[in-house]
NUFINU-662399 format. One record per residue (C-alpha): x negated, y, z; residue in three letters. Coordinates in steps of 0.02 Angstrom, whole numbers, plus 50000, padded with zeros to 5 digits. Layout:
BEGIN
       u       v       w   rest
       X       Y       Z    Ala
...
This chain:
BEGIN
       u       v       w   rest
   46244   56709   57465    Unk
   46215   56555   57344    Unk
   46054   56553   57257    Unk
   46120   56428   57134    Unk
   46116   56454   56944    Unk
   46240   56493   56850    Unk
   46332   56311   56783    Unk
   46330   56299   56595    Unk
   46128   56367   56569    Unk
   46026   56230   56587    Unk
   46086   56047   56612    Unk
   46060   55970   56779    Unk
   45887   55917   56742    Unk
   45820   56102   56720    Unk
   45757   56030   56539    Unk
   45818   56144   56376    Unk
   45946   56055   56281    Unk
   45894   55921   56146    Unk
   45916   56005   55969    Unk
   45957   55874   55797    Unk
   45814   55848   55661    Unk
   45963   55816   55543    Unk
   45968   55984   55439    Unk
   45782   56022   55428    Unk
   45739   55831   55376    Unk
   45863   55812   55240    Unk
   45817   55969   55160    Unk
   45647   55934   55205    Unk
   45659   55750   55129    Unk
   45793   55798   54991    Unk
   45657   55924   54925    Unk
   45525   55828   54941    Unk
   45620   55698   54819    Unk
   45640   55822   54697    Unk
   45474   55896   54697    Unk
   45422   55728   54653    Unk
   45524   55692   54492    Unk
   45505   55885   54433    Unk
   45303   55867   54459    Unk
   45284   55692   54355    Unk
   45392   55764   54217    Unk
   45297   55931   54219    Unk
   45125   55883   54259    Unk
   45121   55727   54148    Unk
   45281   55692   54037    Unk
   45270   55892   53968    Unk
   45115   55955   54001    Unk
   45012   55819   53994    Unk
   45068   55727   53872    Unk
   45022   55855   53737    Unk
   44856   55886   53780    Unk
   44705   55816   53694    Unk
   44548   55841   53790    Unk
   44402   55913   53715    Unk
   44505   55954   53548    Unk
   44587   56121   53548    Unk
   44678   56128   53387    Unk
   44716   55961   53405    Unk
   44819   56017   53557    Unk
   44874   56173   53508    Unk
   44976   56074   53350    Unk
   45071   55950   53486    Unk
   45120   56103   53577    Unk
   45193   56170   53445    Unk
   45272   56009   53378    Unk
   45342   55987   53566    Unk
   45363   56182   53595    Unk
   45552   56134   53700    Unk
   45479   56006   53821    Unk
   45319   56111   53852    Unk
   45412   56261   53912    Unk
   45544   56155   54004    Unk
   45367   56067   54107    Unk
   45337   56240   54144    Unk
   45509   56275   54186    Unk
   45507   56115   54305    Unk
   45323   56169   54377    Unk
   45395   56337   54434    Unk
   45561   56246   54524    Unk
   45401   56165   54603    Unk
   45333   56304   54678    Unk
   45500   56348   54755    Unk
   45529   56180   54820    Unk
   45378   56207   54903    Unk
   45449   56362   54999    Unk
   45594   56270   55055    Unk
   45480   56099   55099    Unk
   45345   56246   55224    Unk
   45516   56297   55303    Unk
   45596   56135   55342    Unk
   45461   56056   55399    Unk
   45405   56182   55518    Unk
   45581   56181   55593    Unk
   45547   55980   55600    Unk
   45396   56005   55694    Unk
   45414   56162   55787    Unk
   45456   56088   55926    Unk
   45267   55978   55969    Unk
   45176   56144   55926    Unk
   45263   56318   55867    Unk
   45080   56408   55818    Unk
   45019   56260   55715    Unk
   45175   56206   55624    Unk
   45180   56381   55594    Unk
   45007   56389   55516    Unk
   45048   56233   55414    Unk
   45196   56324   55333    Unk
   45084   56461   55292    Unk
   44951   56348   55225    Unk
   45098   56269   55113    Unk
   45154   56440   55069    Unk
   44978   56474   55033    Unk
   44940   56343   54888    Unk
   45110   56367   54817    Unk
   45069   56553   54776    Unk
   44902   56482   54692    Unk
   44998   56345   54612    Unk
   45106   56479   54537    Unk
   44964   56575   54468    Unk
   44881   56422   54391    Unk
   45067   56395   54310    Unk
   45022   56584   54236    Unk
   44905   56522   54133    Unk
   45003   56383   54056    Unk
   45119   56543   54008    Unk
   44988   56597   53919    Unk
   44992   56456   53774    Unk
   45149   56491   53672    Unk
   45075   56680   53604    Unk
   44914   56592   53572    Unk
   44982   56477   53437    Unk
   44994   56622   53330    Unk
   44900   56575   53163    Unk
   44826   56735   53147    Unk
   44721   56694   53301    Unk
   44560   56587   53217    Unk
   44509   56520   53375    Unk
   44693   56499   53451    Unk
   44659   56304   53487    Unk
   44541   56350   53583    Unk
   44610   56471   53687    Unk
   44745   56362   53715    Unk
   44613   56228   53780    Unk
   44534   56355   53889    Unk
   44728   56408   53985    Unk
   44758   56212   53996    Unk
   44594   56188   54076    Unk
   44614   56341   54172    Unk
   44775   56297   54247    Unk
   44707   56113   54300    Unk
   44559   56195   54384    Unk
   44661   56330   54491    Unk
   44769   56209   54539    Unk
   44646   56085   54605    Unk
   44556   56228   54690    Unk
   44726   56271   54769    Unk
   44741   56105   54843    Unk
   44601   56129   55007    Unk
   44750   56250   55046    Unk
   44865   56100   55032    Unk
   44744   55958   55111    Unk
   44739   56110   55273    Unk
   44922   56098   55262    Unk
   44949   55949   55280    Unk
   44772   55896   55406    Unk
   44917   56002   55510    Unk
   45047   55919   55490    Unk
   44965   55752   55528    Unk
   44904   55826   55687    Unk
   45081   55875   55724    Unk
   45154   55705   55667    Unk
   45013   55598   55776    Unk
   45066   55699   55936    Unk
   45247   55726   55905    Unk
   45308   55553   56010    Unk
   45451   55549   55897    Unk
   45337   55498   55739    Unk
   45241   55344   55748    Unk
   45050   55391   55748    Unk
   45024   55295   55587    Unk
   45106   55438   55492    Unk
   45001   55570   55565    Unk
   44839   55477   55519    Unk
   44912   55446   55357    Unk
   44951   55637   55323    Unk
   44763   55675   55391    Unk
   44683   55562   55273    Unk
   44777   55617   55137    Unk
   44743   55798   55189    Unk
   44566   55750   55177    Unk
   44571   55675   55008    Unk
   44621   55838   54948    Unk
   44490   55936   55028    Unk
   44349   55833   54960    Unk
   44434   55820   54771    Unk
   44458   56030   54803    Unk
   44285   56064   54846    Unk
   44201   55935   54742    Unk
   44279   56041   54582    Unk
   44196   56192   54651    Unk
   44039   56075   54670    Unk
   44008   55951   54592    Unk
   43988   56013   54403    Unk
   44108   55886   54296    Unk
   44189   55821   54438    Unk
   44342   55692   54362    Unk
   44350   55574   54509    Unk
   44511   55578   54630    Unk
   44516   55544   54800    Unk
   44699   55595   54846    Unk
   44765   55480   54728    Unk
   44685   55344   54851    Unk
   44781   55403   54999    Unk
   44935   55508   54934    Unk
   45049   55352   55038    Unk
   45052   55499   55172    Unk
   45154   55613   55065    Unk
   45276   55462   55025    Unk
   45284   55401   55207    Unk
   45326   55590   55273    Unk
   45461   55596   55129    Unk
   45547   55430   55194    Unk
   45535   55454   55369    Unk
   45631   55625   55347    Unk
   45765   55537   55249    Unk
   45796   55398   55345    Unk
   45732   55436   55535    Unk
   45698   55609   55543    Unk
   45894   55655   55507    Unk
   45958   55539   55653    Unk
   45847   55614   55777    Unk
   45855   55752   55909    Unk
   45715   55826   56017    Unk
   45694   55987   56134    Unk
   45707   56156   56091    Unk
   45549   56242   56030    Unk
């Protein structure tokens, strides 16, 4: 009686068969892209450009002079935190592969801030009923949800510097990424982690560190697009 497997299992080698990068790293990348463009246009081109620090009134009057491009920043923040979704599952297919357990946490950790980022967004939700002119001190309620949203959201990004401390573990011992991008990611991770916990703090805190090493994001984003869709590596 033969002992020999069954032909068409396993090739000869005994190794599982090589699975393509392609899907998860353009929808990875692709997203990525987009989460880009929709953050600068909410974060800054809608949202911040309408706020006047310090001044309440001052800044409840320019959002209700720009009351359409407010609510479509908020409208772009909230794609955001969807993107993000769809970035925690394509990149954990991407990297499932040099560590199923940790890519897995990273997802979570990504899954993690975007639930916070959505609650700071909550607040932001908060400003239209508040430029009601009955409300005396409406400006600076509206101050207090604008500041409120920046401050959850910066809390909410140690979940996002764990994410992606992660990820440049996974990157660094892939073999398929160069190690540059995984110490990247790392100290980009860490630049988040120290801006995130100096807000809790460090009373006043105004200085950014991520903005310093945020060529990690870019790189990952990139290397998905161009490299990461060609390749193919073993099953997870």
């Amino acid at each position: 009686m033969s002992l020999a497997k069954p032909s068409g299992l396993l090739p000869a080698s005994g190794n599982p068969p090589a699975i393509s990068l392609r899907r998860p790293s353009l929808i990875g990348g692709s997203a990525l892209l987009l989460l880009v463009l929709l953050s600068v246009f909410g974060v800054f081109a809608a949202v911040g450009s309408v706020v006047v620090p310090g001044d309440g009134p001052a800044t409840a009057a320019a959002v209700a002079a720009s009351g359409t491009l407010f609510r479509a920043g908020i409208a772009a923040l909230l794609a955001v935190v969807v993107l993000d979704a769809v970035i925690a599952a394509a990149l954990f297919e991407v990297f499932a592969s040099v560590n199923r357990s940790l890519s897995m946490m990273a997802a979570w950790f990504r899954l993690a801030y975007a639930a916070v980022f959505l609650v700071a967004i909550c607040r932001l939700l908060e400003v239209p009923a508040l430029l009601d002119p009955a409300l005396l001190d409406g400006g600076a309620q509206v101050l207090r949800a604008v500041d409120g949203f920046n401050t959850v959201w910066k809390v909410g990004l140690i979940l996002f510097g764990c994410h992606l401390l992660l990820l440049g573990y996974l990157a660094y011992r892939s073999g398929f990424m160069a190690r540059i991008f995984g110490i990247l990611l790392m100290l980009n991770g860490l630049g988040y982690l120290v801006d995130g916990f100096a807000i809790v703090l460090v009373p006043g805190y105004s200085f950014s560190v991520a903005q310093f090493v945020f060529v990690g994001e870019t790189a990952l984003m990139f290397w998905l697009l161009i490299k990461g869709r060609r390749l193919r590596t073993g099953k997870p």
